[in-house]
C-alpha positions as CSV (number, residue, x, y, z in Angstrom):
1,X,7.2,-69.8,39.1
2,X,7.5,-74.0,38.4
3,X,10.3,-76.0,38.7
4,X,10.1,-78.8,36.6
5,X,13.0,-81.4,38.1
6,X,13.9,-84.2,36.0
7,X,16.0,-87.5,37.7
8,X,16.1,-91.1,36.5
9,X,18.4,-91.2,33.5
10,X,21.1,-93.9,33.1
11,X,23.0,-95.5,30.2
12,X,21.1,-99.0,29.7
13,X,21.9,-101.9,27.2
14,X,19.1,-101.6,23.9
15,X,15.6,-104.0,25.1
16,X,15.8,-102.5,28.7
17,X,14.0,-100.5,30.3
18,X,14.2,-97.1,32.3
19,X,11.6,-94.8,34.4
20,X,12.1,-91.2,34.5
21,X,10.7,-88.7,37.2
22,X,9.7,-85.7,37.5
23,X,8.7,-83.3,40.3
24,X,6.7,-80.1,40.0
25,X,6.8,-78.2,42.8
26,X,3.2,-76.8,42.3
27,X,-0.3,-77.9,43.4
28,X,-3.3,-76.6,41.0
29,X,-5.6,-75.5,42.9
30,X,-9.4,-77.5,42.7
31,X,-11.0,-77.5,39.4
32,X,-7.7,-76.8,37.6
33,X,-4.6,-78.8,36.6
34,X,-1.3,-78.4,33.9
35,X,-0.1,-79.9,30.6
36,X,3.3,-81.6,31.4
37,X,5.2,-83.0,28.9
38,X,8.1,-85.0,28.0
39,X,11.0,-84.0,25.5
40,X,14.2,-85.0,24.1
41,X,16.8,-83.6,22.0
42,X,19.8,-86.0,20.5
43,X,23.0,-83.7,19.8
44,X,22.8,-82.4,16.4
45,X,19.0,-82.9,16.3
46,X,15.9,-80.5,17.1
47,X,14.3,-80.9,20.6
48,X,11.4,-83.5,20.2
49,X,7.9,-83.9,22.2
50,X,7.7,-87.2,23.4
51,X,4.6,-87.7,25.3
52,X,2.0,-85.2,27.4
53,X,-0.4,-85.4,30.2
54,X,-3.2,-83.0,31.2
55,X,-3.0,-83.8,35.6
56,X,-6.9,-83.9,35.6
57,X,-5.8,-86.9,33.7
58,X,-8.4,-86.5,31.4
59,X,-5.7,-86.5,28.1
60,X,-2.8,-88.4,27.8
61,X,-1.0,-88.4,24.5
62,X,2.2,-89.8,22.8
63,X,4.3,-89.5,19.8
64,X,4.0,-92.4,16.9
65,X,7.2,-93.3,17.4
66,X,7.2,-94.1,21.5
67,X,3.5,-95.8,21.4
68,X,3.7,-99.1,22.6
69,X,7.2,-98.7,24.3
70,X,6.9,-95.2,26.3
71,X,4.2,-94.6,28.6
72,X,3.6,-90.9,30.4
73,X,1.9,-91.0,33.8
74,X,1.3,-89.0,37.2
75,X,1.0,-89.6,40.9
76,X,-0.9,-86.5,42.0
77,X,0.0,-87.1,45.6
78,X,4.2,-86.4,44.7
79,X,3.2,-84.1,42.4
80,X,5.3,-86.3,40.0
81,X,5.0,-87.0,36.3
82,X,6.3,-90.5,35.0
83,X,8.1,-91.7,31.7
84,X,7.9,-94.9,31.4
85,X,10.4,-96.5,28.6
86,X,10.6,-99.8,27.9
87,X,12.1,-101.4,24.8
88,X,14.9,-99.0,24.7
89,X,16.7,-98.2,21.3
90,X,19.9,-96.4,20.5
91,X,18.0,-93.5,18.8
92,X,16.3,-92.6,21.8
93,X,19.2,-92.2,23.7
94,X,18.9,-88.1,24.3
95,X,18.8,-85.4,26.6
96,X,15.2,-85.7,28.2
97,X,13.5,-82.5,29.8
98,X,10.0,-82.3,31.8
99,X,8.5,-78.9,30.7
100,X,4.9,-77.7,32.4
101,X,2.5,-74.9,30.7
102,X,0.4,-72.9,33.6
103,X,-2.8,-73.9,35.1
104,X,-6.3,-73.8,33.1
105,X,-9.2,-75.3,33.6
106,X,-10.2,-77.2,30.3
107,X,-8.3,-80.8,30.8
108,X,-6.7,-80.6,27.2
109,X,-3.4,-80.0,26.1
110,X,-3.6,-78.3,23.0
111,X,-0.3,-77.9,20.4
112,X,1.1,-80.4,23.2
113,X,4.2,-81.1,20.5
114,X,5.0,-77.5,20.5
115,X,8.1,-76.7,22.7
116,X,7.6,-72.9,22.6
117,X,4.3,-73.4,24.1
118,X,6.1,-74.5,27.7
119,X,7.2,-71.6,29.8
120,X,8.8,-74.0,32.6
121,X,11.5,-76.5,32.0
122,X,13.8,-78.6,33.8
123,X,17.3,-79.0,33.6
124,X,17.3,-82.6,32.1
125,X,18.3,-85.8,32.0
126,X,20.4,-87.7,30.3
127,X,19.6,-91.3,28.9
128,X,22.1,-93.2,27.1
129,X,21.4,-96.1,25.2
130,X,23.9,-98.7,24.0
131,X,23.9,-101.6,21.3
């Protein structure tokens, strides 16, 4: 089992920025690594990918409507993936959850979008953005 753990929201002022965290508490083992990606679902609205990263490193990808203002990355020595938001607007104020697929060897992340395609998730966390 992975537990994807989430930390980092806050309710910020729209233009600031925030960093989320989170920690896996798995190691692939050599010649391996996971998809992990970002989500977020707004009440009333469908749960959203937001941005993915393969932790060869080797793919790194991000919804049209974060590029330029979000930014996903990892330190492989906390075992912790990054979202970087900067620019914050209203809309994206949401529930944000880390979810994790299972180790494989190809260093692409495949249907990365697709929620159902994450067996692991964190409990989330919450960012608020005000006008």
């Amino acid at each position: 089992q992975v537990h994807p753990v989430e930390s980092g929201g806050n309710s910020v002022q729209a233009g600031e920025s925030l960093s989320l965290s989170c920690v896996i508490d798995d190691t692939p083992r050599t010649g391996s690594g996971r998809c992990v990606a970002w989500f977020r679902q707004a009440p009333g609205k469908e749960r959203e990918g937001i941005a993915a990263i393969h932790t060869s490193g080797q793919f790194i990808d991000a919804h049209d409507s974060v590029k330029g203002r979000f930014t996903i990355a990892q330190d492989n020595s906390k075992n912790t993936i990054y979202l970087q938001m900067t620019s914050l607007k209203p809309e994206d104020s949401a529930m944000y959850y880390c979810a994790a697929r299972g180790t494989i060897a190809i260093p692409y992340c495949s249907a990365w979008e697709s929620s159902h395609s994450y067996p692991y998730w964190g409990q989330g966390t919450q960012v608020t953005v005000s006008s």
